[in-house]
ROFI-685450 format. One record per residue: x, y, z of N, C-alpha, C in turn. Coordinates in steps of 0.1 Angstrom, whole numbers, plus 5000, padded with zeros to 4 digits. Layout:
XYZXYZXYZ
...
END
This chain:
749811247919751111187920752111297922
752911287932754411407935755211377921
755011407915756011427903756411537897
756811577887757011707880757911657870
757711757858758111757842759311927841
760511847836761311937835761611997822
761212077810761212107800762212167792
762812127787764212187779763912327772
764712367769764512497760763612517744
763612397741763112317728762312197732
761412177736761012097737760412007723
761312057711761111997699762511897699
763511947702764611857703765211757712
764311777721764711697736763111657740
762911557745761311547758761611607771
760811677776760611717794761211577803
762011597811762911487820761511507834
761011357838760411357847760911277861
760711377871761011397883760411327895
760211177899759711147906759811187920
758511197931759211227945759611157954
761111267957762311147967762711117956
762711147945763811107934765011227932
766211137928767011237925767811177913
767711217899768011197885769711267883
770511177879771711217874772211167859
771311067854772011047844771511077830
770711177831770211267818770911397818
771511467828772511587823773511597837
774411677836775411637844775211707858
774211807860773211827872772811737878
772511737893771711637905770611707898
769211627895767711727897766811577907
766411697916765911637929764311667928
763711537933762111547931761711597948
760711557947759711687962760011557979
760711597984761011527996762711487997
763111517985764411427984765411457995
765911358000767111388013767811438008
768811558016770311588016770111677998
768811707997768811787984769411917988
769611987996770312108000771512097997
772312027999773912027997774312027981
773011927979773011877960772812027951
772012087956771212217953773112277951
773412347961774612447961775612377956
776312197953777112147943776512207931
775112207926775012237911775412397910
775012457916775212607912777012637913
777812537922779012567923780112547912
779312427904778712327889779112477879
777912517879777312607868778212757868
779012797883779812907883781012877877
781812747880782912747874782812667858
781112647849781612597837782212467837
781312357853782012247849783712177850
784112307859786112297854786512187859
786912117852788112017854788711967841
789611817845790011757835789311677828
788511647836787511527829786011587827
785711557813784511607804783211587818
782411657817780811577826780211507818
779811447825779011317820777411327818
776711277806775511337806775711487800
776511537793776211667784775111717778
774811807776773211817770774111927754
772911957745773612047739773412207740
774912297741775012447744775712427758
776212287767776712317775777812357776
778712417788779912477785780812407796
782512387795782912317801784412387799
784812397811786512477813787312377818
787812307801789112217805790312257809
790112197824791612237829793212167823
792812087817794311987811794812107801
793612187793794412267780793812387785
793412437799793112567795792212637785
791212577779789912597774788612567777
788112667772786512697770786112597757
785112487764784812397748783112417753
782312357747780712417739780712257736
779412237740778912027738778112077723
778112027713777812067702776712007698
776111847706775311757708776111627704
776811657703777711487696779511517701
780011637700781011637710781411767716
782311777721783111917725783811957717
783512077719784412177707785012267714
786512327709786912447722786412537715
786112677721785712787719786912877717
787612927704788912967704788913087705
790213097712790513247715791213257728
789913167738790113187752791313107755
791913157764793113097768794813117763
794713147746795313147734795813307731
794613377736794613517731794613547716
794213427712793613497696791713447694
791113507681790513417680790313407660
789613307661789513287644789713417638
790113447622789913547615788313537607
787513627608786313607602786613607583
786513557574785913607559786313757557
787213837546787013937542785613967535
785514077540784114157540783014147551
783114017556781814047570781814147575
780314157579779914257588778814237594
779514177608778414147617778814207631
778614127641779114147655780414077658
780613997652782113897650783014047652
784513927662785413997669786313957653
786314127654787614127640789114107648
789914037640791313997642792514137634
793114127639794314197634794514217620
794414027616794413997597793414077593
792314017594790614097593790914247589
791314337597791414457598792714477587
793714447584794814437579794214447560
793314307558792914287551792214397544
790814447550790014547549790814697546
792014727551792514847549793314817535
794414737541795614697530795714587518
794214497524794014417513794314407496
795114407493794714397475794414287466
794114327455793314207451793514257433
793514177427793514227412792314177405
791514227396790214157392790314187379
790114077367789714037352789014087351
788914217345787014257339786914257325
787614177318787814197301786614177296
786214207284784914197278783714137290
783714177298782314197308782014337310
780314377308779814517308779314517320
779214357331778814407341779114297348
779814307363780714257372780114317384
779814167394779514167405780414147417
781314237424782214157432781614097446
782113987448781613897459781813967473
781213917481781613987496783213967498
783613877496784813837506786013977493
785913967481786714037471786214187474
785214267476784914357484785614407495
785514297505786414317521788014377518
788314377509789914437506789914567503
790814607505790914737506791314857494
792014757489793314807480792714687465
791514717455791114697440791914687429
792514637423792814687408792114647401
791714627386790814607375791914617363
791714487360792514497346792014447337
792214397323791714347310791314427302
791114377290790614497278789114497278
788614627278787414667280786714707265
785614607260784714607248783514737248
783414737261781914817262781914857280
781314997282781715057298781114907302
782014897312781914827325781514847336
780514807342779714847357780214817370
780914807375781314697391780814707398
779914627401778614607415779614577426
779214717435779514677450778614627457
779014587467777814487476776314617482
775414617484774214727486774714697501
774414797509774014807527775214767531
776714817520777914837528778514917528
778914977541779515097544781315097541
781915097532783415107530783915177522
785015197527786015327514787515207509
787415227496788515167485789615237482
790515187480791715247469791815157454
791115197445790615157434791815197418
792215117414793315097400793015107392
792515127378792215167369793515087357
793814987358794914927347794014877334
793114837334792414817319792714877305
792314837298792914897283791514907274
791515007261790515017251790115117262
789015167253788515337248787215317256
787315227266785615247274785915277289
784715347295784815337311784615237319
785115297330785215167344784315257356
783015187358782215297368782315147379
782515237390782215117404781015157407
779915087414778515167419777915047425
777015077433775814987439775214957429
774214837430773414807424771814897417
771814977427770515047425770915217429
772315227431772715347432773615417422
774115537427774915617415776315537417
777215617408778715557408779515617404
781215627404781615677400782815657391
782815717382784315717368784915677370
785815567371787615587370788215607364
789515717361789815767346790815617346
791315627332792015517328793615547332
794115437337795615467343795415527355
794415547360794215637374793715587387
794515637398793715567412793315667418
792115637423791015717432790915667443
790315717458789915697469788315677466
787015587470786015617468785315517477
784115567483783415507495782315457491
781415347496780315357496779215387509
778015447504777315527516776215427519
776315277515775715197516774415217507
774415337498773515327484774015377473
775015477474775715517460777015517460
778315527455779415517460779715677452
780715697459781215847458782715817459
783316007456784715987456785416037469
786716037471787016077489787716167484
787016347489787916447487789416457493
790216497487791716477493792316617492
792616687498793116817501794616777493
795316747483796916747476797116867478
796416977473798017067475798117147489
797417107497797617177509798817087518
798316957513799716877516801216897509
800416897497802016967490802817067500
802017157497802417277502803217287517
802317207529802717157540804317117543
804317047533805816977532807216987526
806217057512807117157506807617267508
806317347506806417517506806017577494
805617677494804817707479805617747469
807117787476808317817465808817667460
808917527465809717437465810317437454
809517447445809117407432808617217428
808217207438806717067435806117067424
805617177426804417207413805017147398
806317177395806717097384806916967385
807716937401808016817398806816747399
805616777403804316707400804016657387
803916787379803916757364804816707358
806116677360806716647348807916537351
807816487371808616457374810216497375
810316647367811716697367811716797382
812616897380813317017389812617117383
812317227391811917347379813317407376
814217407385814917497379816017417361
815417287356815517227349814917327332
813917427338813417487322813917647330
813317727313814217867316812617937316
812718037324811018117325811018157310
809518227311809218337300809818457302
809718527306810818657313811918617316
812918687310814018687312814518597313
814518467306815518327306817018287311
818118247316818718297319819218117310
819118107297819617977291821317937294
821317827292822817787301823417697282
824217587286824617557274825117627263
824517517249824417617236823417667233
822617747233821017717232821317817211
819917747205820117737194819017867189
819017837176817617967173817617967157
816118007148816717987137817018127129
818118097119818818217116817718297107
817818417108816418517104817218547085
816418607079816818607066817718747066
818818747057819718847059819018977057
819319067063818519247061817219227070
816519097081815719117090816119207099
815319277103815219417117813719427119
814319307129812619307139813319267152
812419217163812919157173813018977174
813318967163813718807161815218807165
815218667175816718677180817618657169
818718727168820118697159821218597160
821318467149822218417154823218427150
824518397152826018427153826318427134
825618307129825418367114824818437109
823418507112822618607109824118747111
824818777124825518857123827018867118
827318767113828518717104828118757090
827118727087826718797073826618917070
826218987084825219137082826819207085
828219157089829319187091830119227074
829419057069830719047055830219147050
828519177049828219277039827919407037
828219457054828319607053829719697044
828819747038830119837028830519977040
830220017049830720087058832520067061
832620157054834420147062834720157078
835020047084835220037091836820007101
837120077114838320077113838319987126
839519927129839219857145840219937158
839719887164840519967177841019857182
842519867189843119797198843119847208
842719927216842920027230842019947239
842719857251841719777259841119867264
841820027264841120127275840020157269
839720107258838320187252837420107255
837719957259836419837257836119857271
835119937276834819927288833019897292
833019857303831419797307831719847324
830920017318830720067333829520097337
828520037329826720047331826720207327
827120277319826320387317826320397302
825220417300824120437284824920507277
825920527266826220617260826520617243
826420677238826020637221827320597219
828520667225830020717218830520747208
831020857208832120917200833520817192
833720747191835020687185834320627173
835520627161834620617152835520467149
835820427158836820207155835620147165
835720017158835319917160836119807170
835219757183836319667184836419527178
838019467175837719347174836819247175
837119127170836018997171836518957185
837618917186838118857198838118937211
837919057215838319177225836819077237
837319127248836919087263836519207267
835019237274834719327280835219287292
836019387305835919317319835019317323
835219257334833619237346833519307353
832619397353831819467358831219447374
832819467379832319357393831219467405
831019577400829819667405828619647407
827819577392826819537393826419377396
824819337398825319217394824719147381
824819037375824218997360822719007362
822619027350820819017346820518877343
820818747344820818607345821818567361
820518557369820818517382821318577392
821518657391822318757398822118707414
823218707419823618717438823918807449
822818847446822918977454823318977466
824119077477825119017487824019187496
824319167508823919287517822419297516
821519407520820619427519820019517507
819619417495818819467483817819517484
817219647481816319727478815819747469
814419747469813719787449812019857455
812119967450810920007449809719907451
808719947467807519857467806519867454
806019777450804719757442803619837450
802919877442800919897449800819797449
800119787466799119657466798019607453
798119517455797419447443798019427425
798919467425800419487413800519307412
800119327400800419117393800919157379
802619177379803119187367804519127373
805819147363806719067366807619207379
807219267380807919377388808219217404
809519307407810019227419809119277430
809219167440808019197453808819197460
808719297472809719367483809019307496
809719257506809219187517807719297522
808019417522806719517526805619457518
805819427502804819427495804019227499
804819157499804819007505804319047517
804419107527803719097539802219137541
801919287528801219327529799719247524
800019137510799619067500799118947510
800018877523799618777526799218847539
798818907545798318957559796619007552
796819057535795219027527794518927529
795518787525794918667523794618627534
794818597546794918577558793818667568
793418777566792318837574793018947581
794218957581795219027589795019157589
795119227598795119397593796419487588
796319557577797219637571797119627557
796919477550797119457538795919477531
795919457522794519407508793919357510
792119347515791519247516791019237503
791319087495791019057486789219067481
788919077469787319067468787219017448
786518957451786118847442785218927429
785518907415785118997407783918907403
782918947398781718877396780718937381
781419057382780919137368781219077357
780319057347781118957338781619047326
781419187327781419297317783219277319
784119287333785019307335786019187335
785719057328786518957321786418987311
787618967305787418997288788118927285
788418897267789218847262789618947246
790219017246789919117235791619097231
792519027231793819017224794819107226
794219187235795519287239796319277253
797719197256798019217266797919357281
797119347293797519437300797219417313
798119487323798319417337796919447338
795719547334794619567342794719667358
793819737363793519837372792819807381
792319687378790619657389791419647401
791119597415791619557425790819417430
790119397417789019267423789619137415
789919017419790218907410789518827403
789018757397788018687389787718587403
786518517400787018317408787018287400
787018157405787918037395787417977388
785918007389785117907376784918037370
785118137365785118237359785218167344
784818247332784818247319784418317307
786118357305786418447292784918447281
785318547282784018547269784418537254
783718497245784118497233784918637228
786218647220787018737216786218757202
785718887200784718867189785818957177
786718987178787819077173788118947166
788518857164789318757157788118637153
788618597140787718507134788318327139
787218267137787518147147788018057138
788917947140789517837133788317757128
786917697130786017677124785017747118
784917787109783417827099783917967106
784718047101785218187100784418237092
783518367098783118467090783718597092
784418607077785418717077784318877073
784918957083784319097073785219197065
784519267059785819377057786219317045
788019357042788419267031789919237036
789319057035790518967042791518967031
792618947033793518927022794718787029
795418737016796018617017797518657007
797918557008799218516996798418476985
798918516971798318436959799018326956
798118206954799118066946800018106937
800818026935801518036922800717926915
800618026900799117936890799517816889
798217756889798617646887798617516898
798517576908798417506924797117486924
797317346931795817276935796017186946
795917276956795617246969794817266978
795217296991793817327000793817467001
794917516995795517666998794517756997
793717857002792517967004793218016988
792318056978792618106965792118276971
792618326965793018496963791718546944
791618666948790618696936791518726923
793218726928794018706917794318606915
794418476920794518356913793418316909
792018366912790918306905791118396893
791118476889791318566876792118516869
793318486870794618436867794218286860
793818186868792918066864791818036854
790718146854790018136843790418176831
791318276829791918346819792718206813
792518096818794017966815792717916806
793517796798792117766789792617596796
791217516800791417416808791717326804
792517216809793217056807792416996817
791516966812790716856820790916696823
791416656833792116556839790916456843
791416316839789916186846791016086853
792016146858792616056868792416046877
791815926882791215976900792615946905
793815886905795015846910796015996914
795416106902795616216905795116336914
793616256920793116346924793416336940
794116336950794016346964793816436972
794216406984793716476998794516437004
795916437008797016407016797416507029
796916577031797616697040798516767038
799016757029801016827025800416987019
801117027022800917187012801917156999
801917176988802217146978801817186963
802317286953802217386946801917296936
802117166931802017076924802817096911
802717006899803116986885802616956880
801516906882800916856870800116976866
800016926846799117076837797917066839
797516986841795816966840795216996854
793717026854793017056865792116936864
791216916872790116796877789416846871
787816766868787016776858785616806871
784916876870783916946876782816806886
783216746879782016596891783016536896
784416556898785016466905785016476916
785116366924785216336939786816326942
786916416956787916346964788016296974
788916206980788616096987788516177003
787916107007788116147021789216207038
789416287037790916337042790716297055
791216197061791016137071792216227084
793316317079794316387086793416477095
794016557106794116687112794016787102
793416897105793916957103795617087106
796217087097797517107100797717297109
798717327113798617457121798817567106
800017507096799717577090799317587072
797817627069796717627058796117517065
795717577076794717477084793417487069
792817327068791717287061790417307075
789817437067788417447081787517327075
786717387086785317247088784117357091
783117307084781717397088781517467075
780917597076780717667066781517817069
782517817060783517927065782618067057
782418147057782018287048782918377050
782518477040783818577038782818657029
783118837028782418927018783218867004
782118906996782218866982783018996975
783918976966784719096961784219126950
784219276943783219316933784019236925
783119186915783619096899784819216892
785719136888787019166883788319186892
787819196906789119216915790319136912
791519156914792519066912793219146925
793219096936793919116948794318996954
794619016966794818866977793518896983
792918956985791218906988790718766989
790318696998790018546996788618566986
788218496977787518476964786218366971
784918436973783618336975783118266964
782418166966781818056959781118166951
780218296954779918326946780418456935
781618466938782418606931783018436922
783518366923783918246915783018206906
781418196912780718136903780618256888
780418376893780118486887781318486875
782718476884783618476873784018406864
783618266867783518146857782418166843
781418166851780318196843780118356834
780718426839780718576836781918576823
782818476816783818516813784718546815
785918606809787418676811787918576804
787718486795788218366785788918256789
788118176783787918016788787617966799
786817996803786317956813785117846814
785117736816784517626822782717656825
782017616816780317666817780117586829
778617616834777417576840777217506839
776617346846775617256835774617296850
773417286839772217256850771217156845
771717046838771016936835770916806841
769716806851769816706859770616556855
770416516844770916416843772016406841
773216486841774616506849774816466861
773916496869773916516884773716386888
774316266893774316206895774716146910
774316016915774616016934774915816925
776015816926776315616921776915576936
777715636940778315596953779915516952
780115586938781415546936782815656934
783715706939784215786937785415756918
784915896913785315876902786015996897
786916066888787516166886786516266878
785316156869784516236859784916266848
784216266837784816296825783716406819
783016496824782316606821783016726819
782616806809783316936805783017036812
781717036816780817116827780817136838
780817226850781017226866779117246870
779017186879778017146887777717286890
776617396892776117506899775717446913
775917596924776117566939774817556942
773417566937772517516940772017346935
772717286929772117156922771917046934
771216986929770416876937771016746933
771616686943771416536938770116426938
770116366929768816266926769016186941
768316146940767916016955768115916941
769415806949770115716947769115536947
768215536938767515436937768015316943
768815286940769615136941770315096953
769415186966769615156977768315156984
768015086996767015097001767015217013
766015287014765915417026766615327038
767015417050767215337060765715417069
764815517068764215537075762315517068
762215507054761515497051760815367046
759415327042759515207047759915147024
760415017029761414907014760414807008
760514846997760314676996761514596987
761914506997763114446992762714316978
764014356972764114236957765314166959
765314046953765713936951766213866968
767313836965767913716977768713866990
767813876999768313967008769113937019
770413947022770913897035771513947044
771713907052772414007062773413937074
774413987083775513917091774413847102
774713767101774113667116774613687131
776313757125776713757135776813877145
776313997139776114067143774514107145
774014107156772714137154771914267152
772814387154772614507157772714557137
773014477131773014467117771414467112
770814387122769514327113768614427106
767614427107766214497101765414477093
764114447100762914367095762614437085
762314357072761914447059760214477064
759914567058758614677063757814617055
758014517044756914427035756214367042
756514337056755314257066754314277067
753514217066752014297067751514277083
751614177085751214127098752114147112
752514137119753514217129753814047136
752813947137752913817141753613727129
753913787116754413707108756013687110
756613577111757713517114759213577103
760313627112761313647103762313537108
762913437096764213367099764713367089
766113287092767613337082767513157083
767813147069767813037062769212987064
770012877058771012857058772112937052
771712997044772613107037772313257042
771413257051771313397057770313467052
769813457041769013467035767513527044
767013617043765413717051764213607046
763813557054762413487046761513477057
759913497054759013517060757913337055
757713287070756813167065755913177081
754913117074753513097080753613197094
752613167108752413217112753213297129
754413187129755613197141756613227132
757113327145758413367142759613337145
760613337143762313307151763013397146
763913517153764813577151766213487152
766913477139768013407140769313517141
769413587155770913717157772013677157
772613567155774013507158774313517172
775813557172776413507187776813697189
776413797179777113917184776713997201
777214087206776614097219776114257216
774914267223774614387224774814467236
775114437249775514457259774414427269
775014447281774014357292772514437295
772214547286770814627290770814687274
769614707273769014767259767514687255
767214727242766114727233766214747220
765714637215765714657196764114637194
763814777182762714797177762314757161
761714657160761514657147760014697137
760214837125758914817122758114747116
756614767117755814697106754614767109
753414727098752414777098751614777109
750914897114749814857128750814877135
752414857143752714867155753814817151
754914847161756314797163756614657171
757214567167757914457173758914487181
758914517194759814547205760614417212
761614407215762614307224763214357227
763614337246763714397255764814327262
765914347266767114257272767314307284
768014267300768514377309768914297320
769814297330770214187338769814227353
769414137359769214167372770314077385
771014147391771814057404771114047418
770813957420769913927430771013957445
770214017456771114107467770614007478
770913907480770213837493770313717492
770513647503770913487502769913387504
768913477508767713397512766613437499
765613317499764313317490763613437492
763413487477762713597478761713637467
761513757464761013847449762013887444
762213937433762914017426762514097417
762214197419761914327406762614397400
762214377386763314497379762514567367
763014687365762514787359762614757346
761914727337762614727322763314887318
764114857307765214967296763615057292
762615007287762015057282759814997282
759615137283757915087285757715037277
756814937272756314837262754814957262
754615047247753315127246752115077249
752014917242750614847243750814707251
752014627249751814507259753014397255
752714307267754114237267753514067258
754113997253753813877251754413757250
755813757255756213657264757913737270
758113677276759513677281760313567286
761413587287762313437293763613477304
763813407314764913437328765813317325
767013337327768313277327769113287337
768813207347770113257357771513187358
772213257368773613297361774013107371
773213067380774012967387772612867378
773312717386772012587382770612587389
769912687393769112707399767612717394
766712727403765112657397764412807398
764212927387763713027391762513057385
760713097390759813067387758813247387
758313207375757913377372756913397383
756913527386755413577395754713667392
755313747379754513817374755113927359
754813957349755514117345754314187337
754514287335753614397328754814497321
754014597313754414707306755914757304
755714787321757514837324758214737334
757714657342758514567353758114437352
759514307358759514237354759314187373
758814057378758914017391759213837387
760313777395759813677398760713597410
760013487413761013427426762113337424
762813357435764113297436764613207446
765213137451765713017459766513087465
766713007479768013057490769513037479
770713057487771413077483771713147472
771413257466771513297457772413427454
773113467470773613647468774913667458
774413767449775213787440775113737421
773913637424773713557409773413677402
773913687386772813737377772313707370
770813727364769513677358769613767350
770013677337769413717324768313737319
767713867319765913877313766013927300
764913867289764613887279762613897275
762514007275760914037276760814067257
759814007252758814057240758014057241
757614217233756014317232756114347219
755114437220754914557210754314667214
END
């Protein structure tokens, strides 16, 4: 039979159109299709293709559409697409725009102006408060411009999207004492300081920061004199503060007045020399001769034996110009520096030419070279410009100054000396081998006031007669230490002074013990009887006559249980429910399968052969492991979250926090949407299981128990 079978592209969605011959078919798509003999098929043939070049164009739709056909309506000037049920225009064409895609795609799609707009200039503010871990979605991603705010409980993680290539401008507004890391899911990440905005990219596996050249731009715009550099720091002017050399202070500037008869280089103020005036007994005469008050810059002791007035005017010395700011007029001269000269001496354009034609590669000047010796960094407390011609770099570092003793755990040599108290002081003040002398020689008033006994920070000589009694505690000094009778920390040492000294010598625990115990009258014995020695955990003033020796032992404190060793607990034991990081399984277990729960009062109790941990609602954060012991092996539970990267059905593996030594014995998945998620496998260290389409971005709560 002359027939033939025409087959669509799909022949799942359509049947093959059949072609009888001498047949010619028009009412299955908007093409003539001509069977084998058909008349006048030639002309029909070149209408279709004339059909198929112009897309169909007219006003009126074709008849018989199939679906994917295309049609150029001439009434609107569009491109429309038969969709299988109707026409749709294809936008863009004709219009000159086309849709804006979703912030964050990344496909082949024609980005729009907005699109692009978005991705650079985008901003967006994001809630991260008490969340340790934050997934941002594609489309919140696509922006360019991040902020992060809310109070932060515990570091916060922000999952960027994996297998995207983009650079952020990232905010840092959050509050509380924890970090803000942005990062891939399976990659590194990086810090944001708090209050701070960073530039930072992702390399489609770790995200990094975007080096930025600031002071070369500064500099660019500025100039290296501008004075930027302050206004960077401080938002002021520099010429707003006065240098270290030679200040040139404006105003009233103030100072404090030195004690009358000082002669040092402490500045003088107008009352320091109003006094040192009333009280010279030198006869003194005054001079009225304005010819004598002269300022002609030359050094001279003088011969006249008057004073001038208080009120007298030097003239102005219009020859030179001031040592505060001076304006120099014509061409000023000053002796060049040696190359390489870093002190405050003035730099002569020769020496500026020669210094930066160094830096620069130039020939004539210094080529700089980089010191590397580490013998030739020092730190030894003596100011001096130095001789080398080489400069440190810049990660260079000072070495310990071994000349000076250090603000913590100072070991003095030699023989240190101090101020002595005035007797009777009980402070933090460093005691002298004369006030320890001075003190035992006192016969003691032993004090059981703990209200008396503090730790406030103040320096203070005190009043009261009595001293503390040898077991008393004082409380905890929760202050700084202050700049001055700084209280050290660590174990400070110092040489011990021969017995009997009375100097300002600081006095060791053992030249004290010696001298206590040694006599010089009344002096406070030894006890070395354990049962003095007591650990209650109560702070008390004490009422013992006796001081504790620097080797005594405190007893181990019965009436508490070890925290490392194993308990056995008495009577009703309980603990916060609502914290779980509180808990811990009493070691009386014998069995590792025997069951711990909290009764209605909270109460530890162990029954038959299942367990239930009752933790409350506290949070331990979104990854970790709690160990609990018992005999034979440890009760392990294992927490950690996984965000699933893909929209389609898949696996999912994730690493546990920690190896399980011998084995797993159950676990449980929570996912973050209403979805059906079904295990496929876990062992020792990794957890697998599958997931349903739609899912990019969920996260799955995992909780694994072993031992």
């Amino acid at each position: 039979m002359d027939e033939f079978h025409l087959n669509w592209s799909n022949d799942a969605i359509k049947p093959p159109i059949v072609v009888e011959a001498r047949d010619r078919v028009t009412d299955v798509c908007s093409l003539n299709l001509y069977g084998k003999g058909a008349v006048k098929y030639g002309e029909g043939l070149q209408e279709n293709l004339l059909r198929l070049m112009e897309n169909f164009c007219s006003n009126v739709a074709p008849p018989f559409p199939t679906k994917g056909q295309l049609w150029f309506d001439t009434s609107a000037d569009t491109l429309q697409v038969y969709n299988g049920a109707s026409w749709t225009p294809i936008s863009g064409l004709g219009s000159g725009t086309v849709s804006t895609q979703p912030a964050g795609d990344n496909d082949a799609s024609v980005a729009t102006t907005a699109f692009v707009q978005t991705a650079i200039a985008g901003r967006i503010t994001k809630n991260v408060s008490n969340t340790p871990l934050v997934a941002l979605t594609q489309v919140e991603a696509g922006n360019g411009i991040i902020e992060f705010s809310g109070a932060l409980d515990a570091t916060t993680n922000v999952i960027v999207p994996n297998g995207v290539s983009k650079k952020w401008l990232v905010l840092n507004s959050t509050s509380g004492a924890h970090d803000l890391i942005v990062k891939t899911l399976s990659g590194t990440g990086v810090t944001i300081p708090k209050n701070k905005t960073l530039f930072i990219y992702s390399d489609t596996v770790n995200v990094r920061t975007v080096d930025v050249d600031v002071l070369s731009q500064v500099l660019a715009s500025g100039g290296a004199g501008s004075g930027l550099d302050a206004d960077l720091l401080d938002g002021q002017q520099g010429s707003f503060y006065a240098p270290v050399t030679s200040p040139a202070l404006q105003g009233t500037p103030t100072a404090p007045t030195a004690t009358t008869g000082t002669n040092n280089t402490q500045i003088a103020t107008t009352a320091f020399v109003e006094t040192a005036i009333q009280n010279s007994t030198s006869s003194v005469s005054l001079g009225t001769d304005a010819a004598d008050i002269k300022m002609d810059g030359t050094v001279s002791v003088g011969t006249k034996n008057t004073a001038a007035k208080s009120d007298h005017i030097h003239p102005t010395d219009t020859s030179r110009a001031p040592l505060a700011s001076p304006a120099f007029t014509g061409v000023p001269t000053a002796p060049t520096a040696t190359s390489g000269t870093n002190t405050a001496q003035l730099a002569t354009t020769a020496f500026v030419a020669a210094a930066v034609s160094g830096l620069t590669g130039g020939g004539g000047g210094p080529t700089l070279s980089f010191e590397t010796t580490s013998s030739n960094i020092k730190a030894d407390g003596v100011a001096s410009a130095g001789t080398l011609g080489t400069v440190p770099r810049a990660d260079h570092i000072h070495p310990t100054d071994s000349t000076r003793a250090p603000v913590n755990s100072p070991n003095f040599t030699g023989t240190p000396t101090g101020p002595t108290a005035t007797a009777g002081t009980n402070t933090t003040q460093l005691a002298t081998t004369a006030f320890v002398a001075n003190a035992v020689n006192v016969s003691l008033n032993l004090n059981n006031t703990a209200a008396l006994i503090t730790t406030n920070g103040i320096q203070n000589a005190g009043t009261s007669s009595s001293v503390a009694r040898a077991d008393h505690v004082h409380p905890t000094d929760t202050t700084r230490a202050p700049l001055n009778s700084p209280t050290f920390t660590g174990t400070p040492t110092a040489p011990t002074a021969p017995t009997g000294t009375s100097t300002t010598q600081i006095a060791t625990t053992a030249f004290v013990a010696s001298a206590v115990s040694g006599g010089g009258g009344g002096g406070a014995g030894l006890n070395s009887t354990n049962s003095v020695i007591t650990m209650n955990g109560i702070q008390s003033a004490g009422t013992a006559t006796t001081a504790a020796r620097a080797d005594h032992v405190h007893p181990q404190d019965t009436s508490r249980a070890s925290l490392i060793a194993a308990n056995t607990f008495t009577g009703a034991n309980t603990f916060n429910s609502n914290t779980p990081s509180e808990f811990k399984m009493p070691p009386t277990i014998t069995n590792p399968a025997t069951s711990i729960y909290t009764s209605s009062n909270n109460q530890v109790a162990t029954v038959g052969n299942a367990y239930t941990v009752a933790a409350g609602n506290g949070s331990l954060g979104s990854t970790g492991f709690k160990t609990w012991p018992a005999p034979g092996g440890n009760f392990i539970m294992q927490w950690t979250q996984a965000i699933i990267t893909s929209n389609t059905a898949g696996t999912f593996s994730k690493t546990l926090p920690l190896t399980f030594p011998t084995g797993v014995t159950s676990g449980s998945l929570t996912p973050g949407y209403s979805v059906a998620l079904s295990w496929y496998s876990y062992n020792n260290s990794s957890i697998q299981f599958n997931y349903p389409a739609n899912c990019l971005n969920m996260p799955v709560s995992i909780i694994i128990i072993g031992y």
